[in-house]
N, C-alpha and C positions, 0 to 999 in steps of 0.2 A: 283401485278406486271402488267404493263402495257400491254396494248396485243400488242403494236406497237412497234417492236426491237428497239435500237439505232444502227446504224450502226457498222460497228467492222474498225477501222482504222491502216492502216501499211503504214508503210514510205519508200518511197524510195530514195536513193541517190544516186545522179549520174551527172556527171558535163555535159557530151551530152544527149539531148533533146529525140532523136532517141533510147538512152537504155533505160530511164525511161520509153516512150511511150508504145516498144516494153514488158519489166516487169510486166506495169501494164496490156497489153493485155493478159499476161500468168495467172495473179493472179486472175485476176476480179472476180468475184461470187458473186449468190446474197449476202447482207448484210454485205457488203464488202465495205469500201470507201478507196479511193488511196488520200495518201500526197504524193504529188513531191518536193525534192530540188536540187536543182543543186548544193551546198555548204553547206559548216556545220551550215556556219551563219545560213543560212535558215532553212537547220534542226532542230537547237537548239532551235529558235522559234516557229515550228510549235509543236517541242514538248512539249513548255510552254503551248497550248494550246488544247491539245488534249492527248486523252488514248489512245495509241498505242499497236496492237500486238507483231508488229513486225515491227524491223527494219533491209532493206536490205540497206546494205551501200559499195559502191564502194571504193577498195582500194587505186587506184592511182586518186587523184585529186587534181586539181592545189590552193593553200593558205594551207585549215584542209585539209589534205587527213582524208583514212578512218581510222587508228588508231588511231588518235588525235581525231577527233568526238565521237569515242568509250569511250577512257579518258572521255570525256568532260560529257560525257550520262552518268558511272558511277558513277560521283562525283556528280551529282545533283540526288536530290528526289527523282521529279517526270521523272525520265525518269533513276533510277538505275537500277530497273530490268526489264526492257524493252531487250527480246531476241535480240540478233541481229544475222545474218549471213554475213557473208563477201563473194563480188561478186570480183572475181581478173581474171585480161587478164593476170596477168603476170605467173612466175613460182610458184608456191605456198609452199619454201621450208620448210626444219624443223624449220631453224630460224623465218619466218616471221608468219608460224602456229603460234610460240608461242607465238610470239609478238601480235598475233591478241587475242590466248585465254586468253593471262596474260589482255587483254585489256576486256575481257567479252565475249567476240563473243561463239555461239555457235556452229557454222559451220563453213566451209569455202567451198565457190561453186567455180568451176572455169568455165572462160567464156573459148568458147560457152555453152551458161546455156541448161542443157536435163532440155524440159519446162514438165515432169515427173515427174523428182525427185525437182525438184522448187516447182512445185505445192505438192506435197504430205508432205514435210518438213513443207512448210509453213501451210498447212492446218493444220497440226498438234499444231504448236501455235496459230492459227486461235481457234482452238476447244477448246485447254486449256484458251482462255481469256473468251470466251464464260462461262465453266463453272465456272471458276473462277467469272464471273459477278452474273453468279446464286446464285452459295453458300454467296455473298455478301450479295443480295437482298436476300435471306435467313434469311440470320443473320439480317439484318434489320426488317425484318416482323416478327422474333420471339424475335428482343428486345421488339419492339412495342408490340408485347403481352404481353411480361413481364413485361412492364412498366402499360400497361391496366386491368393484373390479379392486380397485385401492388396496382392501383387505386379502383379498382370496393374490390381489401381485405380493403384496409383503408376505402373506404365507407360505406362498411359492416359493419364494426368494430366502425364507425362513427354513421351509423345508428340503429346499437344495443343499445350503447350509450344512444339514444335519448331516443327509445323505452321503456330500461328500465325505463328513468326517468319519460317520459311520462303516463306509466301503472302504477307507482310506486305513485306516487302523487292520483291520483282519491280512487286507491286501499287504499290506506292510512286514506282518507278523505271517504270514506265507510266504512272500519273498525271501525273510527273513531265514526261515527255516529250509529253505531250498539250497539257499544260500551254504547255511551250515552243511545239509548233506551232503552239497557237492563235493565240497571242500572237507571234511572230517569224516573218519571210520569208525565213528565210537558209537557200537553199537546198543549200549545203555541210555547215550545221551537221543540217539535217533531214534530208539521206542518214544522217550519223552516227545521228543520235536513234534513226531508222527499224532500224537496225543494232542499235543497245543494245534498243529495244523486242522486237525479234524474237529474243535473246537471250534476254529475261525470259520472252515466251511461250512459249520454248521451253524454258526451265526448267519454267516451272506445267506444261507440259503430260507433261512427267517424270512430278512428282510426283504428277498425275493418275493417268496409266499406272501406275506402281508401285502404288498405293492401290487398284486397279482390277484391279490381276493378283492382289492379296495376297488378294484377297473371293470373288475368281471361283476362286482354287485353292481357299482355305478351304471355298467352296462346291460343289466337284467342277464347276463348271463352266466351267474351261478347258479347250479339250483341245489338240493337238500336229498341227503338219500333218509329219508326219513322212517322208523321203523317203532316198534314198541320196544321201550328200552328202560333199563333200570337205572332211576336215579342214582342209586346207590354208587353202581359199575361207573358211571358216566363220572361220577366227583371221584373216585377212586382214581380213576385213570387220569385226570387232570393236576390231582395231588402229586402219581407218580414224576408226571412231565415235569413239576415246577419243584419239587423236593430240590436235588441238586445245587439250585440258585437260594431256595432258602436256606438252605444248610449251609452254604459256602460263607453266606453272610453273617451267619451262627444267632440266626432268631430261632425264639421256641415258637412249635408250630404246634395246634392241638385242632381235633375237628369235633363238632357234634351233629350226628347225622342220624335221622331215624331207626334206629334196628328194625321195622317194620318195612316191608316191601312198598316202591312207592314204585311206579309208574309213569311216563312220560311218552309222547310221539313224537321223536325228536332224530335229530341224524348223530349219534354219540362223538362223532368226531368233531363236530362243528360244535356241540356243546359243551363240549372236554374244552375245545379252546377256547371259547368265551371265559370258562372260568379258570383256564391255565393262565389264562393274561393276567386276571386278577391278582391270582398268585402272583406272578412276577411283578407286574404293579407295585404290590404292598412291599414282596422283598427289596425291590429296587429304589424303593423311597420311605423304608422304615433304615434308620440308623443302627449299625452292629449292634447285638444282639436285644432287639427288640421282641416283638410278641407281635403272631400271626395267628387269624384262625378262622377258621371256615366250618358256618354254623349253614343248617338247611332244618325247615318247621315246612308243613304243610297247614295252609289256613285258606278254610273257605272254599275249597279245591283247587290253589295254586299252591304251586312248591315255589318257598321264596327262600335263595341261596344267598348267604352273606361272606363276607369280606372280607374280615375288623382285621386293621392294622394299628402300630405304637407308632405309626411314619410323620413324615415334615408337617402332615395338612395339607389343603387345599385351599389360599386365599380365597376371600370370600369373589373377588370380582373375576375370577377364575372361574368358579366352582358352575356358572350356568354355561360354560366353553370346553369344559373340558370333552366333553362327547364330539366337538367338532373336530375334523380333518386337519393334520397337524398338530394341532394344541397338545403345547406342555408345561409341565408345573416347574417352575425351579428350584433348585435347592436353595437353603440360605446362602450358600456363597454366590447365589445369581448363575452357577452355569448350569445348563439345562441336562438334566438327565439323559444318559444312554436311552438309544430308541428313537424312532422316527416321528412321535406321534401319533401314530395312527390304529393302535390297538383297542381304543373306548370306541372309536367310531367303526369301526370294523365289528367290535361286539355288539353296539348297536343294531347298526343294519344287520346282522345273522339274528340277535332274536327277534327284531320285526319280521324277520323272514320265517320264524318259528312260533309268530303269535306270540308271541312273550315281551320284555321289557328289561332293560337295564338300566340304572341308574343311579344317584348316588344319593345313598340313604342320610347320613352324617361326616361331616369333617370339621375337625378344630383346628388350626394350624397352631401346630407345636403339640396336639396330641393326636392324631389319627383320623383313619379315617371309615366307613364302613359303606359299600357298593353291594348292590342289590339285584340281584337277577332273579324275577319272578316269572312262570309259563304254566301253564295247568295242565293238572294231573290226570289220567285216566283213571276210569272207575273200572275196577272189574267185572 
């Protein structure tokens, strides 16, 4: 909820100048705003435009008087139940009571108004709009919960999904291979096995790590060894980690990186994988033999590291989710890429943690896409 009220608005009507002036003198209070109309016409408009508490409406006035304005306020929407009191100079008897209450009115004042019992009636639906605005915004902020447990259950539910298929494949192909060695002596084919096995374990042990960073930032308990370090070294290293996966996929990969010594205070490991992910990212959602490349400019005194892939794209109602927990992009045939989700939002949170930013600079779906990591540079 906003810390800044919206005012609480009540109407008055009154066809001389001099009783509205004098009314709204009585009512005023902070967080209080006064509509004046001299006629119903006018009223009826301002009630098109406005939430009203309360409306005090004079009974004798010359075209609408005040029970025909009352008519006219029940039969519309936005101004059905809207209180009203009726202000009258004249005699105020049983007949024209009733004609005022059959019309809605909840009072009836008579002039000269005790500015007492004026103020204390009205305050009274003054206080009821008031909480009645609360328990609104109430209800609002606990649909928005409900809609957000909703979301973060089906993510869950989304993201167990993966999990299992993800554990369940490597598990499978260990099994697999254990399988074989028990049973066969062929020691050609067991260097291989041994090869594919230490693949798989070195997958689980990824999706370990990643699950395992995502708990310990959630829980403020990673922290950064952070040191002066060269840009250079730090993309170099990152390149080496994701080569393998790009290659295998047979994309051309090219870099353009300053030949000039650039400088960072960064922990080189945690920003090697920020931008290892990248890499695999683009490799894993650019289609065989595509185009990868990883550009780095210094502007302004940030070093801003890029991305560009030839991959699927990022639908556009995607593209403001994708840095969230779990979220993934699909492929055209609809099944969701290898990976848990959680590698944009893990690089996230490491460069908030490094004063930096990642983000996504460009994507067109069906041409690529380009991700941006910017952090500032040391001077020497």
């Amino acid at each position: 909820m906003s810390g800044v009220r919206d005012p609480i608005h009540f109407l008055l009507v009154d066809d001389l100048q001099e009783n509205l002036l004098a009314l709204e003198a009585l009512l005023q209070r902070e967080g209080l705003a006064c509509l004046k109309a001299r006629s119903g016409d006018e009223a009826l408009e301002l009630l098109l435009t406005h939430d009203v508490a309360l409306a005090l409406l004079d009974v004798q006035m010359p075209g609408m008087d005040g029970y025909q304005l009352a008519e006219f306020m029940r039969g519309a929407e936005v101004s059905r139940h809207v209180p009203i009191i009726f202000l009258t100079a004249g005699v105020a008897d049983r007949q024209r009571r009733f004609r005022g209450y059959e019309a809605g009115a909840v009072d009836f004042l008579q002039k000269p108004i005790e500015a007492d019992i004026l103020r204390s009636k009205a305050n009274v639906f003054f206080d009821l709009h008031q909480q009645r605005r609360q328990i609104i915004a109430q209800r609002d902020e606990l649909e928005a919960l409900a809609e957000a447990l909703k979301t973060a259950d089906r993510n869950k539910n989304e993201f167990l999904a993966v999990l299992g298929h993800e554990i369940r494949n490597p598990v499978m192909a260990l099994s697999a291979g254990l399988h074989f060695l028990s049973r066969r002596k062929d020691p050609q084919k067991a260097e291989e096995i041994h090869g594919q096995m230490e693949r798989q374990v070195a997958h689980l042990t990824r999706l370990v790590d990643d699950m395992l960073d995502i708990s310990r930032i959630d829980q403020g308990k990673i922290s950064l060894t952070k040191d002066r370090v060269a840009l250079q070294a730090v993309l170099d290293f990152a390149v080496e980690a994701s080569r393998p996966q790009i290659d295998a996929a047979g994309h051309a990969f090219s870099t353009d990186i300053p030949s000039q010594p650039v400088a960072v205070h960064a922990d080189p490991t945690r920003l090697a994988q920020v931008v290892s992910n990248l890499l695999n990212n683009a490799a894993r959602y650019t289609p065989a033999g595509g185009r990868i490349s990883l550009a780095a400019r210094i502007r302004d005194g940030v070093a801003e590291i890029d991305v560009i892939d030839t991959g699927i794209g990022i639908p556009a109602d995607m593209q403001s989710k994708i840095f969230d927990l779990f979220a993934q992009v699909k492929s055209p045939t609809e099944r969701a890429q290898e990976g848990l989700g959680i590698g944009l939002a893990l690089g996230k949170q490491l460069m908030e943690l490094h004063g930096g930013t990642i983000g996504l600079a460009r994507s067109v779906p069906g041409q690529g896409s380009t991700f941006r990591v910017r952090m500032p540079i040391l001077s020497d």
